[in-house]
KOLKOL-363954 format. One record per atom (N, C-alpha, C, CB): residue number from 0; residue in three letters; chain; atom name; x, y, z. Coordinates in nm, 2 decimals, decimal comma. Glycine has a CB too. Layout:
BEGIN
i->NUM; aa->ALA; ch->A; at->CA; x->X; y->Y; z->Z
...
% end
This chain:
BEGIN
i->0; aa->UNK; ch->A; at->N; x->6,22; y->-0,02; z->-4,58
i->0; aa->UNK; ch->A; at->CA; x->6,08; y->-0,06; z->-4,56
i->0; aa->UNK; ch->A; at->C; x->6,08; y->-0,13; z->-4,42
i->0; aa->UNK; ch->A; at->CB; x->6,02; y->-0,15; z->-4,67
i->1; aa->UNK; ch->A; at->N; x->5,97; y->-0,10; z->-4,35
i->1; aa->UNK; ch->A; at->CA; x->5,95; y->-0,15; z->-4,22
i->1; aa->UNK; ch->A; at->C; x->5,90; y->-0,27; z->-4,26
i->1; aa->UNK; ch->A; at->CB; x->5,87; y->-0,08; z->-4,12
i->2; aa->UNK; ch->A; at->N; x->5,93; y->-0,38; z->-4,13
i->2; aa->UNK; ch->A; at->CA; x->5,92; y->-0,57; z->-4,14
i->2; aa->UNK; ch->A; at->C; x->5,76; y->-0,50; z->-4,03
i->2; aa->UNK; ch->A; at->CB; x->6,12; y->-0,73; z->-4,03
i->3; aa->UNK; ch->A; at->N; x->5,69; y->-0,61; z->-4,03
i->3; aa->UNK; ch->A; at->CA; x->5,59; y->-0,63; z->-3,97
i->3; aa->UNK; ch->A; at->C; x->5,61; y->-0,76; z->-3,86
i->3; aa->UNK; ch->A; at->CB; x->5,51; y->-0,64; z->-4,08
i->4; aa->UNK; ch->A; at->N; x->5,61; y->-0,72; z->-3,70
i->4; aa->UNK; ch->A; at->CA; x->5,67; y->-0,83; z->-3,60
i->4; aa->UNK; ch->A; at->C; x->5,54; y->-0,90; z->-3,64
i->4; aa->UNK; ch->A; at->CB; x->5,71; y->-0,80; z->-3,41
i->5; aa->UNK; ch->A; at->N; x->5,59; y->-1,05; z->-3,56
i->5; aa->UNK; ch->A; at->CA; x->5,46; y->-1,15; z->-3,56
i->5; aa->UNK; ch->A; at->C; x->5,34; y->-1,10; z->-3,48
i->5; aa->UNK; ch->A; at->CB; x->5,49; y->-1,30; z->-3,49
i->6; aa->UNK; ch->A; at->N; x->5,23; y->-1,10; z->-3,49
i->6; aa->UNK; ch->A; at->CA; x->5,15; y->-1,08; z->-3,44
i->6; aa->UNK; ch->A; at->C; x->5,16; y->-1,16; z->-3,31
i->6; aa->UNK; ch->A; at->CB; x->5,06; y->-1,08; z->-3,53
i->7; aa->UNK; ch->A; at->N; x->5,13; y->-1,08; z->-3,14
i->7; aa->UNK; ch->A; at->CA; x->5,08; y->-1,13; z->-3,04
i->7; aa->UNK; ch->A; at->C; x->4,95; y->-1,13; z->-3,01
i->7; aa->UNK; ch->A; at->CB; x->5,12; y->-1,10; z->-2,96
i->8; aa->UNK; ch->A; at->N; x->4,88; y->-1,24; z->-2,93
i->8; aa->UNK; ch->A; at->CA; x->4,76; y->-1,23; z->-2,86
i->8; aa->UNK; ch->A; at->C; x->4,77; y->-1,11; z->-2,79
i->8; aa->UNK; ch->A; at->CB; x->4,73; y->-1,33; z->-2,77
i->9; aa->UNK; ch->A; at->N; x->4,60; y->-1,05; z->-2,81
i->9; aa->UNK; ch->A; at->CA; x->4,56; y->-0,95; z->-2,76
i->9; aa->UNK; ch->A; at->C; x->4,52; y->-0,93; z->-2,60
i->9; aa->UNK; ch->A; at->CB; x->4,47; y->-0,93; z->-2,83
i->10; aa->UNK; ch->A; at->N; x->4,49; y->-1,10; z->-2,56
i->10; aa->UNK; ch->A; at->CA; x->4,40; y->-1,15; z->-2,50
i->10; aa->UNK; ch->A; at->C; x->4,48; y->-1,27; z->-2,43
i->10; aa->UNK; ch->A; at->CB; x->4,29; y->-1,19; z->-2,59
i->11; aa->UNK; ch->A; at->N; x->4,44; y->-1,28; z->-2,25
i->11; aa->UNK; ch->A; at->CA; x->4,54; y->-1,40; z->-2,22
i->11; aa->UNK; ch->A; at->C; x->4,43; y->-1,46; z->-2,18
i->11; aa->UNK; ch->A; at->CB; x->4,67; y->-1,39; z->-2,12
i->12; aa->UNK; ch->A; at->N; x->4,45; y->-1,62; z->-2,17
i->12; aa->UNK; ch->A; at->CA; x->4,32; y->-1,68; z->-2,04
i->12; aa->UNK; ch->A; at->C; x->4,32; y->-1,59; z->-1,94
i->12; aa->UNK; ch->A; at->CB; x->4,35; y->-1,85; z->-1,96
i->13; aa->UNK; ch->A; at->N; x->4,16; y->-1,63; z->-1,85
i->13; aa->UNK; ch->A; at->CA; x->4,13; y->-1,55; z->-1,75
i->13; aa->UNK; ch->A; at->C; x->4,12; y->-1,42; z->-1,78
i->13; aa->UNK; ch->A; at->CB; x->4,21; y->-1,58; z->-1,65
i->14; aa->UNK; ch->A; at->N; x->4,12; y->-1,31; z->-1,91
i->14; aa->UNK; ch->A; at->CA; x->4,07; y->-1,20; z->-1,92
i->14; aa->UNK; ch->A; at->C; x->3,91; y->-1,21; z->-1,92
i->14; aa->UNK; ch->A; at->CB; x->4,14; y->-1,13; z->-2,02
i->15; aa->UNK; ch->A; at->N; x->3,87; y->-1,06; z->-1,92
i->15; aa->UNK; ch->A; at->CA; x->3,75; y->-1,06; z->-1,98
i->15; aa->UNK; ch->A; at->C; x->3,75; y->-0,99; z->-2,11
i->15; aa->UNK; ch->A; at->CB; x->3,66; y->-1,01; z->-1,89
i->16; aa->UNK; ch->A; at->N; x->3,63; y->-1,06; z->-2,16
i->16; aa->UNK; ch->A; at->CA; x->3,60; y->-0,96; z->-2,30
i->16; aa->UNK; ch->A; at->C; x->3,46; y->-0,93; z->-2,30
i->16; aa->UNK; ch->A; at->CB; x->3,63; y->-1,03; z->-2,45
i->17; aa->UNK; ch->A; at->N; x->3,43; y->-0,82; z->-2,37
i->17; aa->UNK; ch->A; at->CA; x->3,31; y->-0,77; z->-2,35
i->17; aa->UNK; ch->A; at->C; x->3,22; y->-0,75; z->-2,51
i->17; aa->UNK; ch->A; at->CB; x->3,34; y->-0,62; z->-2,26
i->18; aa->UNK; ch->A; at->N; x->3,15; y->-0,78; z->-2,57
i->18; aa->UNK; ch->A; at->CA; x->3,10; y->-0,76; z->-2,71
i->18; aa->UNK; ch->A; at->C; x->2,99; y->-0,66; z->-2,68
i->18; aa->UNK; ch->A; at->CB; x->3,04; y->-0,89; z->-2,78
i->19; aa->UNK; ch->A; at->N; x->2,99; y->-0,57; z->-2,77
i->19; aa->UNK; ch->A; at->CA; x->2,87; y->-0,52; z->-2,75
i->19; aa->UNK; ch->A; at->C; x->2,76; y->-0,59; z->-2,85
i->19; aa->UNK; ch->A; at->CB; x->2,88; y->-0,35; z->-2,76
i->20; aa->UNK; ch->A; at->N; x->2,66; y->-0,54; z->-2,84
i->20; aa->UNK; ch->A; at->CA; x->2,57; y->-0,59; z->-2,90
i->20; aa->UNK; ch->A; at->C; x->2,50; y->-0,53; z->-3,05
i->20; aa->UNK; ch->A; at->CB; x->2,48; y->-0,59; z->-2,81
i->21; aa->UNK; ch->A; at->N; x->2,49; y->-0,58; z->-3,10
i->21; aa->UNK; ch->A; at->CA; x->2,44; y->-0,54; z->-3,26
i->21; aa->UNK; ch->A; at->C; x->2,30; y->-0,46; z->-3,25
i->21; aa->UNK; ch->A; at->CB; x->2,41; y->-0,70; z->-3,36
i->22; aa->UNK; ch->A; at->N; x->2,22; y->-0,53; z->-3,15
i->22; aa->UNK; ch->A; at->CA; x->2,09; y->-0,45; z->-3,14
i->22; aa->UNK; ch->A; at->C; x->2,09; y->-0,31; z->-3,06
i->22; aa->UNK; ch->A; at->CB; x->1,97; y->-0,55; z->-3,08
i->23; aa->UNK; ch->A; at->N; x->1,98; y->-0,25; z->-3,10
i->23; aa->UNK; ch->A; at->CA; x->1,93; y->-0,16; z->-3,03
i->23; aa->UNK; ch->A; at->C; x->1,91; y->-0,17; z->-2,87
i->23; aa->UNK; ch->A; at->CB; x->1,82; y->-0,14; z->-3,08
i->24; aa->UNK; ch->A; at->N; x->1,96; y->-0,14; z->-2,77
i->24; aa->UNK; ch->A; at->CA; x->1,88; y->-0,12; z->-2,63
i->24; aa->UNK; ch->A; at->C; x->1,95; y->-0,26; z->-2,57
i->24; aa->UNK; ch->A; at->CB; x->1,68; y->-0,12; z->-2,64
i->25; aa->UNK; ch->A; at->N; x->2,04; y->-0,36; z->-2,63
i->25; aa->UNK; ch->A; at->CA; x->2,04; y->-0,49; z->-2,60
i->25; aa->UNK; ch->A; at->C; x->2,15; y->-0,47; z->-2,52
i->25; aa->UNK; ch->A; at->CB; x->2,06; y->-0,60; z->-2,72
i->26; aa->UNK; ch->A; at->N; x->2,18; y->-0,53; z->-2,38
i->26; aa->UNK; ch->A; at->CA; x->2,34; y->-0,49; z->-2,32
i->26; aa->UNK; ch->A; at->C; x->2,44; y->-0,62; z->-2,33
i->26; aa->UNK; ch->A; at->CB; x->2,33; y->-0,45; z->-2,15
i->27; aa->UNK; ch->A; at->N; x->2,52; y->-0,54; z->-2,34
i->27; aa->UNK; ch->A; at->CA; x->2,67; y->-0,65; z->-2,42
i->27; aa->UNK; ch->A; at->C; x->2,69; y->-0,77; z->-2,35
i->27; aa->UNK; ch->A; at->CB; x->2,84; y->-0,57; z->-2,41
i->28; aa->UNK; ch->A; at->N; x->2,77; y->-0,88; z->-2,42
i->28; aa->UNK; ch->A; at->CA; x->2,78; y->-1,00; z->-2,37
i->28; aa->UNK; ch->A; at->C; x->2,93; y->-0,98; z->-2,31
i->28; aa->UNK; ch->A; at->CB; x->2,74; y->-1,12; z->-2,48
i->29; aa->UNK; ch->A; at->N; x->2,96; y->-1,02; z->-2,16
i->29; aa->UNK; ch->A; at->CA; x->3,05; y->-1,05; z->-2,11
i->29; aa->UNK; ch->A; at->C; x->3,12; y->-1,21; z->-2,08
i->29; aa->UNK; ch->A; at->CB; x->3,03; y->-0,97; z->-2,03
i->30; aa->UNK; ch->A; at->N; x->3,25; y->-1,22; z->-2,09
i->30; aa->UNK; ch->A; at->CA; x->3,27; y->-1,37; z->-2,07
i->30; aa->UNK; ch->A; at->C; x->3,39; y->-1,39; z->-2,03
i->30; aa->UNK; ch->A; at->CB; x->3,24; y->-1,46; z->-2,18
i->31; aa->UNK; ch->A; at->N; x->3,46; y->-1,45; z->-1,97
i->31; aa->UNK; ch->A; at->CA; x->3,57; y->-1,53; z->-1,93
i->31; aa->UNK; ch->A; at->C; x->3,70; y->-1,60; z->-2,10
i->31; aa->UNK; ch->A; at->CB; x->3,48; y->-1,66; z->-1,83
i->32; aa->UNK; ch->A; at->N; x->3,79; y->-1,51; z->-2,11
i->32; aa->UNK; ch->A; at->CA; x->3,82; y->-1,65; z->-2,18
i->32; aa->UNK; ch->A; at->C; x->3,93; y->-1,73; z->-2,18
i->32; aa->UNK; ch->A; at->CB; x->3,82; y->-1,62; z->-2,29
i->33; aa->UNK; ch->A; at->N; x->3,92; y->-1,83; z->-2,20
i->33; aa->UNK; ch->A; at->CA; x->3,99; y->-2,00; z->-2,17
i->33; aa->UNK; ch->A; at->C; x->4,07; y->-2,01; z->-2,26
i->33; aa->UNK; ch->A; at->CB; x->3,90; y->-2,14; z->-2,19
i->34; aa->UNK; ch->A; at->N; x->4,07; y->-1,96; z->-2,38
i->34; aa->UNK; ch->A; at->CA; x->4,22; y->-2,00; z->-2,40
i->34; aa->UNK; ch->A; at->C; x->4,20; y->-1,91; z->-2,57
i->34; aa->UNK; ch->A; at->CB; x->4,26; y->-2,22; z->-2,39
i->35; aa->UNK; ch->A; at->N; x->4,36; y->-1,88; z->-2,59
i->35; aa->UNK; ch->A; at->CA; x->4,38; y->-1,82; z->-2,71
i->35; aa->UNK; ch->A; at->C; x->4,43; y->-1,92; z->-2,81
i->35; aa->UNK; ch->A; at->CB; x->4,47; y->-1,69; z->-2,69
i->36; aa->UNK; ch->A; at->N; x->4,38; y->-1,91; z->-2,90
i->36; aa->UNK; ch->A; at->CA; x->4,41; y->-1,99; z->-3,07
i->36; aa->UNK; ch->A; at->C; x->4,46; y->-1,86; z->-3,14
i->36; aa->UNK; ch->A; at->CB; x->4,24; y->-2,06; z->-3,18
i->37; aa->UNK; ch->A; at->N; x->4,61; y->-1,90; z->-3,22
i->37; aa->UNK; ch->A; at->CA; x->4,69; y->-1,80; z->-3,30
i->37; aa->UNK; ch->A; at->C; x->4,65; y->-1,84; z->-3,43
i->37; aa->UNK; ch->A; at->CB; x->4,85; y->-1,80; z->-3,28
i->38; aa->UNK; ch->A; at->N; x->4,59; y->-1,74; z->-3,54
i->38; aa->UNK; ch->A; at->CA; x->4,59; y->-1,86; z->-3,70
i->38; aa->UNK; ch->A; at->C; x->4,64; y->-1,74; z->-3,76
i->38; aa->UNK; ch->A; at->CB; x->4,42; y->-1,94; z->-3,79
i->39; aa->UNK; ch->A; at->N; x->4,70; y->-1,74; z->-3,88
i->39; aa->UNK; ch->A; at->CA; x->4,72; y->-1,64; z->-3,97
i->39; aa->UNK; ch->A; at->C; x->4,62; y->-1,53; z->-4,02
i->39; aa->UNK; ch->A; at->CB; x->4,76; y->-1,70; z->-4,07
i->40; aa->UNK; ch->A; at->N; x->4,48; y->-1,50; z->-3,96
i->40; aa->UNK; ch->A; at->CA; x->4,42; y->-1,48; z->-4,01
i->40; aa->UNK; ch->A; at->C; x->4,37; y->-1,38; z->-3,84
i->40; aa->UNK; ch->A; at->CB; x->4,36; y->-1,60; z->-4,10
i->41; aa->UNK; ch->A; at->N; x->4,45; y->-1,38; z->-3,72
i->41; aa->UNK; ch->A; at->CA; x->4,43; y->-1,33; z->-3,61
i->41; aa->UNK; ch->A; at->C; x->4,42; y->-1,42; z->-3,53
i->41; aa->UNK; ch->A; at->CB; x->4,34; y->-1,26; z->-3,61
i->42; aa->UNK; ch->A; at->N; x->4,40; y->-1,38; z->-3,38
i->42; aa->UNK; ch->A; at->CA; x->4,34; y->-1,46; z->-3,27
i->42; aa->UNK; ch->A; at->C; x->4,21; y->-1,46; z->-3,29
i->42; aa->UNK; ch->A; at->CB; x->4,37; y->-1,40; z->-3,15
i->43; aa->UNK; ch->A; at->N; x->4,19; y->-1,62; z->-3,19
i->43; aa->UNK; ch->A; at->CA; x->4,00; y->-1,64; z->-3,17
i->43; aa->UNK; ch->A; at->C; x->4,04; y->-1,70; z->-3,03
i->43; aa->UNK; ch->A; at->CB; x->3,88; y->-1,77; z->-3,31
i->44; aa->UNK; ch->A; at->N; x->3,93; y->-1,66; z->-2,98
i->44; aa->UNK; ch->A; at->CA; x->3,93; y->-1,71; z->-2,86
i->44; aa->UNK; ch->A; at->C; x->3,80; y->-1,78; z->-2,76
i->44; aa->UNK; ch->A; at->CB; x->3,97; y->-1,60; z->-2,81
i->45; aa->UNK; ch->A; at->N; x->3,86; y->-1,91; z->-2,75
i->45; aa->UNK; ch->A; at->CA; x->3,75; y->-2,03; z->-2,65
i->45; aa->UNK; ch->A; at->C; x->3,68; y->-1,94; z->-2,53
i->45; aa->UNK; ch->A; at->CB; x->3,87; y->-2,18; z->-2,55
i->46; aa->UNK; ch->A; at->N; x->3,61; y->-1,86; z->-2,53
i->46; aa->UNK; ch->A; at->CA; x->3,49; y->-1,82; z->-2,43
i->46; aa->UNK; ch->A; at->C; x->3,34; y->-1,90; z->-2,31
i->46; aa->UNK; ch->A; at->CB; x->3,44; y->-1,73; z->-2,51
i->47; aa->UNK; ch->A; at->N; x->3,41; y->-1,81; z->-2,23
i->47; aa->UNK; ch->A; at->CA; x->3,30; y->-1,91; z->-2,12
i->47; aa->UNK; ch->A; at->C; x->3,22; y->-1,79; z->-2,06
i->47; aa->UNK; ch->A; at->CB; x->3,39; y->-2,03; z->-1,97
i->48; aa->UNK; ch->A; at->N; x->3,08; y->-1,76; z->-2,16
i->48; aa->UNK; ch->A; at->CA; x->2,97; y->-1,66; z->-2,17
i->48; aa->UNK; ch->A; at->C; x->2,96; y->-1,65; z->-1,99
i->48; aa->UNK; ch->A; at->CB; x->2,81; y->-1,73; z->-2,26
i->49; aa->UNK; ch->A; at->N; x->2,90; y->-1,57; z->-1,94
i->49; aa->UNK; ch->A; at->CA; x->2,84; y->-1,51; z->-1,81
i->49; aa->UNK; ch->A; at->C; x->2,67; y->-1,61; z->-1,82
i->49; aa->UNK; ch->A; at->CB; x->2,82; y->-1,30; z->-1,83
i->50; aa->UNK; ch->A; at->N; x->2,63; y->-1,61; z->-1,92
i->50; aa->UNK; ch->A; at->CA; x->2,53; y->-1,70; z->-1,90
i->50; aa->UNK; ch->A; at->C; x->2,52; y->-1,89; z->-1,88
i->50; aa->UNK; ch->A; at->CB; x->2,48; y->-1,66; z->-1,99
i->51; aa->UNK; ch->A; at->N; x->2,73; y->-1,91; z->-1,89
i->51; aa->UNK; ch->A; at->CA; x->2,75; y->-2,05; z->-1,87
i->51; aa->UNK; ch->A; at->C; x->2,77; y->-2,11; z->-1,96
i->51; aa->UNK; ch->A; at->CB; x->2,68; y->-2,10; z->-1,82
i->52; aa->UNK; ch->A; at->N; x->2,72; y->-2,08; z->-2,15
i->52; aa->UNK; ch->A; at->CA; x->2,79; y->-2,15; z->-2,22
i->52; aa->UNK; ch->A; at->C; x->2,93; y->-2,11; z->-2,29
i->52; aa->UNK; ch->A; at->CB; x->2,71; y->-2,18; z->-2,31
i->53; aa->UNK; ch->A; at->N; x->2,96; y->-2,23; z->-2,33
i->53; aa->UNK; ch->A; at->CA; x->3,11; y->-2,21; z->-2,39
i->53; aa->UNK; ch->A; at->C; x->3,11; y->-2,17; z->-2,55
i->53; aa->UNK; ch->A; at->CB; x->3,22; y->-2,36; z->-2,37
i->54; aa->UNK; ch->A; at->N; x->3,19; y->-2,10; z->-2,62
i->54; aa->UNK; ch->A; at->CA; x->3,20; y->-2,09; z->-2,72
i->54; aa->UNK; ch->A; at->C; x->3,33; y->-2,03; z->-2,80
i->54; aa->UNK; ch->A; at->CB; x->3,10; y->-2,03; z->-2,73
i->55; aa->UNK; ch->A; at->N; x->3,39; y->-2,03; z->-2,95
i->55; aa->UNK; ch->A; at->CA; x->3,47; y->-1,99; z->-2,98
i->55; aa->UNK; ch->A; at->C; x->3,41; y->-1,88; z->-3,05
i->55; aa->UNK; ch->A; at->CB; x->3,55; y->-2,07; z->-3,02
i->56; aa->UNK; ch->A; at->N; x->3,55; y->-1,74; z->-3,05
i->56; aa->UNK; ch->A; at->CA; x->3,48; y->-1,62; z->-3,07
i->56; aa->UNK; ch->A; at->C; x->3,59; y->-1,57; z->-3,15
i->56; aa->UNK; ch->A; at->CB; x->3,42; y->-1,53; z->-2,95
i->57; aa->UNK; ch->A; at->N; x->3,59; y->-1,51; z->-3,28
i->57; aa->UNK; ch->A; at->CA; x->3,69; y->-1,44; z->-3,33
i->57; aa->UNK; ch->A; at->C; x->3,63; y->-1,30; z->-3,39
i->57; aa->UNK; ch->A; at->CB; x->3,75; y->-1,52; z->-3,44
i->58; aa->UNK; ch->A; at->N; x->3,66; y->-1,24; z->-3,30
i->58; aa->UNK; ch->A; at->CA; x->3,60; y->-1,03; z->-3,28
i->58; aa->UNK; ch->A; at->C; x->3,66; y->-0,98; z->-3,42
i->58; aa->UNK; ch->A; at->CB; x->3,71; y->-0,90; z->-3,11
i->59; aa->UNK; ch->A; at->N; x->3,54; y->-0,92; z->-3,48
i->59; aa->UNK; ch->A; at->CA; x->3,59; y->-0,83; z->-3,62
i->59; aa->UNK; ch->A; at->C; x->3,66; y->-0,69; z->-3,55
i->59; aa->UNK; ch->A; at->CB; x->3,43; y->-0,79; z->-3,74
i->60; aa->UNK; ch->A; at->N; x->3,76; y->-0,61; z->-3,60
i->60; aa->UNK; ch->A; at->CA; x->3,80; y->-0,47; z->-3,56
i->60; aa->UNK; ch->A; at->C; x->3,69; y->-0,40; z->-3,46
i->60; aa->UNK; ch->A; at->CB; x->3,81; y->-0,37; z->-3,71
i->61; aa->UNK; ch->A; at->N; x->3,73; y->-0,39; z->-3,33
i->61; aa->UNK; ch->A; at->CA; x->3,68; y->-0,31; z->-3,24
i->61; aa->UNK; ch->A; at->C; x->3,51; y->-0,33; z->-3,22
i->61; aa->UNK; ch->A; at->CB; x->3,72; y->-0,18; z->-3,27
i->62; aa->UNK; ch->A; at->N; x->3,48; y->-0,48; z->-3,27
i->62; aa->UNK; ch->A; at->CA; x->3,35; y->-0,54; z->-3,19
i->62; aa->UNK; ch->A; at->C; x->3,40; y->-0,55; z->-3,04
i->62; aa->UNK; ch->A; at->CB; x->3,31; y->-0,70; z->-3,24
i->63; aa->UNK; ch->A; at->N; x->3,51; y->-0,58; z->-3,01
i->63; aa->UNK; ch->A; at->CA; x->3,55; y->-0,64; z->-2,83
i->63; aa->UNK; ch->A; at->C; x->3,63; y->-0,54; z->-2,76
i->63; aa->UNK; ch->A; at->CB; x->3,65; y->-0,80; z->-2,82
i->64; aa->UNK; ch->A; at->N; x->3,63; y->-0,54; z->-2,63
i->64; aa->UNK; ch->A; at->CA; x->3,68; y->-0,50; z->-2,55
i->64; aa->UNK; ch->A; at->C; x->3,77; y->-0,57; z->-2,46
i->64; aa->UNK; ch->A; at->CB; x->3,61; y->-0,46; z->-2,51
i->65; aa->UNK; ch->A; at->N; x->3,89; y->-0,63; z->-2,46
i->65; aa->UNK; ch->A; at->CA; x->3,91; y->-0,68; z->-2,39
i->65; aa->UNK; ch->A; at->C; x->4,00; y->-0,59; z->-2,26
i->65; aa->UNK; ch->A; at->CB; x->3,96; y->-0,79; z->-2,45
i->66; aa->UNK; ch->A; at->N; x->3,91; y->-0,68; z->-2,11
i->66; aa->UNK; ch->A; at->CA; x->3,99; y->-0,64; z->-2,00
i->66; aa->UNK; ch->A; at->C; x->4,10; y->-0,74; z->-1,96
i->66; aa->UNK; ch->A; at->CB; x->3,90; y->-0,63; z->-1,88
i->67; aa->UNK; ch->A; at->N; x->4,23; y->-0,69; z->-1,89
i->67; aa->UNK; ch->A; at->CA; x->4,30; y->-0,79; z->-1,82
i->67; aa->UNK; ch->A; at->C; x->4,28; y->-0,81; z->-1,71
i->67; aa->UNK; ch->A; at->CB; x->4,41; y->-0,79; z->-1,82
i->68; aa->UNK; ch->A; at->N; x->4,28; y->-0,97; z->-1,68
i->68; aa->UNK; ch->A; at->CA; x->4,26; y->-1,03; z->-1,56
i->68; aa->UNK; ch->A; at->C; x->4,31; y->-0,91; z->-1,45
i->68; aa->UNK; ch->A; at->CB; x->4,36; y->-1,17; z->-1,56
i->69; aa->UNK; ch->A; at->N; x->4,43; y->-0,87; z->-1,44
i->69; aa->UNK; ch->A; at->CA; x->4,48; y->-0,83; z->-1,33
i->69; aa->UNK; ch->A; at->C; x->4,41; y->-0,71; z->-1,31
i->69; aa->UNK; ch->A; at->CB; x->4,62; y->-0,82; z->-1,34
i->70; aa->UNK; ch->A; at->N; x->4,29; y->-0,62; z->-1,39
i->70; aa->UNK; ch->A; at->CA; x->4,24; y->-0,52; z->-1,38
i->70; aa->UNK; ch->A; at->C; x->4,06; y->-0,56; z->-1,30
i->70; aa->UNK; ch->A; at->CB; x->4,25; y->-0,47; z->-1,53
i->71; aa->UNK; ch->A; at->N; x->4,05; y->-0,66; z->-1,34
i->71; aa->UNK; ch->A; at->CA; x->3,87; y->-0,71; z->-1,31
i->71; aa->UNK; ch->A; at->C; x->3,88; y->-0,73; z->-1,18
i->71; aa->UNK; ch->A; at->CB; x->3,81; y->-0,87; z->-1,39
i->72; aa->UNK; ch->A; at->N; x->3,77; y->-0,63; z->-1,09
i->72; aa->UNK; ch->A; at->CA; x->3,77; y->-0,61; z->-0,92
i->72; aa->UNK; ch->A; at->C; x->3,71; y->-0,75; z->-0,92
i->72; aa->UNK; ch->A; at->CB; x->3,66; y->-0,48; z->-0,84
i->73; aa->UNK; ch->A; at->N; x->3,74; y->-0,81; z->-0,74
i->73; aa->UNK; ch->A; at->CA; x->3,73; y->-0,88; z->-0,67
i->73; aa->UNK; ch->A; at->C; x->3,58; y->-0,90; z->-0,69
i->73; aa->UNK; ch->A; at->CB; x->3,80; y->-0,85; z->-0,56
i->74; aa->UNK; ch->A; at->N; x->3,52; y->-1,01; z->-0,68
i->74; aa->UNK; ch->A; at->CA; x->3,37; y->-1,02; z->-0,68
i->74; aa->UNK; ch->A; at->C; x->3,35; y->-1,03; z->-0,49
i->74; aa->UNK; ch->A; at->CB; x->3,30; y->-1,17; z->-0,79
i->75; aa->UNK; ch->A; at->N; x->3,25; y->-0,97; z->-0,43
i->75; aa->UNK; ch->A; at->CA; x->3,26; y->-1,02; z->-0,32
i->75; aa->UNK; ch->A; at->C; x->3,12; y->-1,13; z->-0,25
i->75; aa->UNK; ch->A; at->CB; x->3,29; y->-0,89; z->-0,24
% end
């Protein structure tokens, strides 16, 4: 029987994650996130919204998208 490794973050500070939205026509919330929390139960992660608030977020199965930092273009 195969062992199951510890689970790793999906997600490092400074990625982005993207939610889409539950509604109709609504466009997805993007955000920055600040820091990853490990619990037995998955990662959640301290987010800092595009609209400037902060919040903690734990994504059910393929609600999120996360980008890595090293992928997100330069803003100019």
């Amino acid at each position: 029987m195969a062992t199951k490794s510890p689970s790793k973050p999906v997600a490092r500070p400074g990625d982005r994650i993207v939610v889409e939205s539950e509604r109709v026509g609504q466009p997805p919330r993007e955000g920055e996130i600040l820091e990853v929390v490990e619990s037995a139960v998955g990662p959640s992660y301290e987010i800092r919204w595009e609209d400037g608030h902060q919040s903690s977020f734990r994504p059910a199965a393929g609600s999120a998208r996360i980008i890595p930092a090293r992928k997100v273009p330069a803003r100019r």
